[in-house]
C-alpha positions, 0 to 999 in steps of 0.5 A, a space after each residue: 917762513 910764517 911767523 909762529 903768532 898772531 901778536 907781537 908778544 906771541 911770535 917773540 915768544 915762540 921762537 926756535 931756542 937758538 934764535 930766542 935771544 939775538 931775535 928778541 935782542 934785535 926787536 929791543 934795539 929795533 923798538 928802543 931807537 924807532 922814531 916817533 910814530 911808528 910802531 911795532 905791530 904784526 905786518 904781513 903775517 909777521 913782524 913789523 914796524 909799521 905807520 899805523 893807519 892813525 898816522 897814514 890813513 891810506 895804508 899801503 897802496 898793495 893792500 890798504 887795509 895794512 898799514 904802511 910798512 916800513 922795516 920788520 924781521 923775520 926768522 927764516 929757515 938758515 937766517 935772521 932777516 931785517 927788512 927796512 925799506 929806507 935802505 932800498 928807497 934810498 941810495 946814499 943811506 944804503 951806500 951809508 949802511 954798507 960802509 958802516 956794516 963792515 966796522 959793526 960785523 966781522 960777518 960778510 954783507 948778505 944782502 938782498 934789496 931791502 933785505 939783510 941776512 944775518 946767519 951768524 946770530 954773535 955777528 948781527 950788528 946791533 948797535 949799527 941797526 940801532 944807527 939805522 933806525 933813527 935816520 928815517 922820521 916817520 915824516 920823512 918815510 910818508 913824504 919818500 914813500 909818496 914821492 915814489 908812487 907819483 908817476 914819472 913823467 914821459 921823456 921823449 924819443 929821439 
C-alpha cells in the first residue's frame, strides 16, 4: 500500500483514524532512539529512515539516487509493518530481537525477513523497537552494508 504523502509530515498526517496513533507513536520512538546520522525521510515512496546521501554519497546500489535505506514503516491494508534491515543482515541481532518480542508483546511474532507485522495496534512493542534501533551506528550500518555487497570468493569443487 502507497503512503498517502509526499513528505514525512504529509503521510503521518494522513493516516486512516484507528492507525493515527500507534502509527505516529511508533515514528516517535523510531526517531527519538535513531542514532546519530540517519534520518527519517521519504524512501521508496513511504516512510523511512534512511543514510542521507550526505553521509553515504553512493546511495543504494538498486537505485543510487535513494539513499541508503535502513528501517521504515509502513500501514498496509490488515497490518502496521516495521522494516529494519539490520534484523535481516544480522543473525544474532535477529535471534536477540525474537527473544526479546515475547516479553514486550503478548501478540505472536508475525515476522517476514526484515518485516515485522503488528495487527494488534495495543500490542505493538514500543520500547523494544525503541531497543532495536540503538544497536545499529549508522557506522556500523554502511560497514554491514558494504561487506555484504563485496562478491564472495569461489570455493572449489570436489
Amino acid at each position: 500500500m502507497k503512503a498517502n504523502g509526499k513528505t514525512v509530515d504529509e503521510i503521518l498526517n494522513n493516516l486512516p483514524a484507528d492507525r493515527a496513533e500507534p502509527f505516529n507513536r511508533l515514528h516517535e520512538v523510531i526517531v527519538k532512539n535513531l542514532p546519530k546520522g540517519f534520518e527519517a525521510a521519504i524512501s521508496y515512496g513511504g516512510l523511512g529512515y534512511i543514510v542521507p546521501h550526505s553521509v553515504y554519497p553512493d546511495g543504494y546500489h538498486c537505485k543510487p539516487s535513494e539513499p541508503l535505506p535502513f528501517a521504515g514503516i509502513a500501514s498496509q491494508k490488515g497490518s502496521i509493518n516495521f522494516y529494519h534491515m539490520g534484523i535481516y543482515s544480522d543473525p544474532k541481532l535477529l535471534e536477540w530481537f525474537v527473544t526479546e518480542y515475547p516479553k514486550h508483546s503478548k501478540q505472536k511474532l508475525d515476522m517476514g525477513k526484515s518485516c515485522v507485522r503488528f495487527k494488534k495496534f495495543d500490542e505493538i512493542p514500543y520500547a523494544l523497537i525503541g531497543e532495536l534501533m540503538k544497536k545499529i551506528s549508522v557506522e556500523d550500518w554502511i560497514e554491514k552494508y558494504e561487506a555484504e555487497r563485496k562478491p564472495k570468493p569461489k570455493t572449489a569443487i570436489k
